[in-house]
N, C-alpha and C positions, 0 to 999 in steps of 0.2 A: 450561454455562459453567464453565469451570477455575477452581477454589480455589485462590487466591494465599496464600500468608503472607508477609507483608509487616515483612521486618525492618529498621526505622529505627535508624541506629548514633549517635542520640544519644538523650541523657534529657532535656534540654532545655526545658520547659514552651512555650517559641515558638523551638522549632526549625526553622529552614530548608528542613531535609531532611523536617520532615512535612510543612509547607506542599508541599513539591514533590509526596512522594507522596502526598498528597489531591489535588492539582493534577490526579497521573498516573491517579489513581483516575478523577477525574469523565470525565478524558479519553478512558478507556479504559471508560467506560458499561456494557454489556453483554456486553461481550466478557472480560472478566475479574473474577472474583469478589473483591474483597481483606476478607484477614482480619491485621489486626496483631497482634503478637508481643509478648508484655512483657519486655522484655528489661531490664527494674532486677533485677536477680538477684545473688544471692552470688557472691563471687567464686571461680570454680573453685575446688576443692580434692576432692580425689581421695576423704579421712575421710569428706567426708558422702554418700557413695555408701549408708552405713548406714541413713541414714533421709534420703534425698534431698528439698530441700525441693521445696513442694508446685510451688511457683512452675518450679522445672525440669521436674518432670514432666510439665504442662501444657505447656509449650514444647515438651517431645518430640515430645507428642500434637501437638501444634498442626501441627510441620511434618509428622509424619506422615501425618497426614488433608490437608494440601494434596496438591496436583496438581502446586506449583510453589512457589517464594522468590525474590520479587523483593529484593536487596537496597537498601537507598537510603543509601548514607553519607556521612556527613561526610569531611574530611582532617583530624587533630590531627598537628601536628609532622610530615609526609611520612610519615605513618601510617594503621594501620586504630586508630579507635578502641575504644575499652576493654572498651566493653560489646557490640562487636560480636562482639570477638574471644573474649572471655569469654561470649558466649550458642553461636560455631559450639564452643569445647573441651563446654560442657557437653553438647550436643545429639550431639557426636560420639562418648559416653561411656555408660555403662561400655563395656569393651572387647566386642565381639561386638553392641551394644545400638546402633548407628551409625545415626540418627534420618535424618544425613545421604544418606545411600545411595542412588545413582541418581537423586536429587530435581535435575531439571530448574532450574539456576539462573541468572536475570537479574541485569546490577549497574547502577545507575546511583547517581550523587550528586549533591549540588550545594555547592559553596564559592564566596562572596563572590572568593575567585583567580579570577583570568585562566584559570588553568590545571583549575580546577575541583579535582573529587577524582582525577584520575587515578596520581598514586602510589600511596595508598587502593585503588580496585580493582584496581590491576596486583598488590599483595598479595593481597588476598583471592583475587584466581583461585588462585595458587600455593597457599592452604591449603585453598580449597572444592576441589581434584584431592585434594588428600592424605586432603579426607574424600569423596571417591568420587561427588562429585555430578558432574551435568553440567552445566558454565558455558557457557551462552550467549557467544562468542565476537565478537558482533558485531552487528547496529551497536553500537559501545561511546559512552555517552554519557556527558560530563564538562560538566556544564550551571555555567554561570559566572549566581549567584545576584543578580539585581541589583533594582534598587528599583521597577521595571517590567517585571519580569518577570511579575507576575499581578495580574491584575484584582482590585478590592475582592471579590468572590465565590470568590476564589481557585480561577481560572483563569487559561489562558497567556494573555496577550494579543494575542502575535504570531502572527498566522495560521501564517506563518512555522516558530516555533516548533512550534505544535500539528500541522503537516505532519509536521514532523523526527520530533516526540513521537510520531506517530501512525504512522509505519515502524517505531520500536523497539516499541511495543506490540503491531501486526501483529506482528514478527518473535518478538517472547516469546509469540506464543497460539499462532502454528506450532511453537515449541524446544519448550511443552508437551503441543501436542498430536502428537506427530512419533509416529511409528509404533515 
C-alpha cells in the first residue's frame, strides 16, 4: 500500500481541512497509507540552514520516505496559506537537497466558500512545478465544507460524495503507482 504524507495547510486545533483529510483517510481504507506532516515550523530563513531545526529535518525525511503528498488546504485571502507555503520553501532547501523532487503530488481542500479552495490550489501547482514534483492534474477537487458534510464518525455522508471522493482517491493511487 503507498505511503502518503499528508500535508494539512492549516494549524488550527479543529480544522476543517483535517476533519476532511481523516474524512479522506477513512475513505481511502486500504488503498493508501497516510502519514501526517508537522508543519508548525519556523519560519523559512536561509541562516538556520547551519544548525537546521530538528523539526525541518524530519519533514524532509517525512516526505522523502513517502510514495506520495496528498496536499489538503485551506484558502486565506485568495491564497496558499502560510505554513503551507513555508513547509514546501523549507523542504525544497538547501539548494541540491530538494526533498520535493519527482514526489507524485495530489491537492485537494475544503472552505466553508462556494467556491471551495480553488485559488489555493491553482497556486500551489505553479510552485509544486517549480520544486519538480509531479501534480496530479485531475480530477481537481475544491470541496465546499458545510455542516453535513460528515457524519458524527467523521465520514462523508453523501453516498454521493463518497462516489466523487472515491474517483479522486482511485485516481491518486494510479498518479502514485504510475510506471
Amino acid at each position: 500500500m503507498p505511503k502518503i504524507a499528508v500535508l494539512i495547510g492549516s494549524l488550527r486545533r479543529d480544522s476543517i481541512n483535517k476533519k476532511y483529510a481523516h474524512a479522506l483517510e477513512k475513505l481511502a481504507g486500504d488503498r493508501l497509507d497516510f502519514h501526517y506532516l508537522d508543519v508548525d515550523l519556523p519560519l523559512y530563513n536561509e541562516d538556520l540552514w547551519e544548525n537546521p531545526p530538528e523539526k525541518v529535518v524530519q519533514l524532509k525525511a517525512d516526505i522523502e520516505a513517502a510514495d506520495g503528498v496528498l496536499i489538503v488546504t485551506p484558502e486565506y485571502n485568495r491564497s496558499v496559506p502560510p505554513c503551507t507555503k513555508n513547509a514546501i520553501d523549507w523542504a525544497s532547501r538547501p539548494y541540491g537537497h530538494n526533498s520535493w523532487k519527482g514526489k507524485p503530488v495530489a491537492i485537494t481542500g475544503a472552505s466553508p466558500g462556494r467556491q471551495g479552495t480553488a485559488v489555493s490550489q491553482s497556486q500551489l501547482r505553479s510552485t509544486l512545478v517549480i520544486c519538480e514534483t509531479v501534480v496530479m492534474g485531475g480530477p481537481e477537487v475544491y470541496m465546499t465544507f458545510t455542516p453535513d458534510l460528515l457524519t458524527d464518525d467523521g465520514t462523508f455522508a453523501s453516498e454521493g460524495t463518497q462516489k466523487f471522493l472515491n474517483g479522486f482517491i482511485d485516481a491518486f493511487v494510479r498518479w502514485v503507482e504510475r510506471p
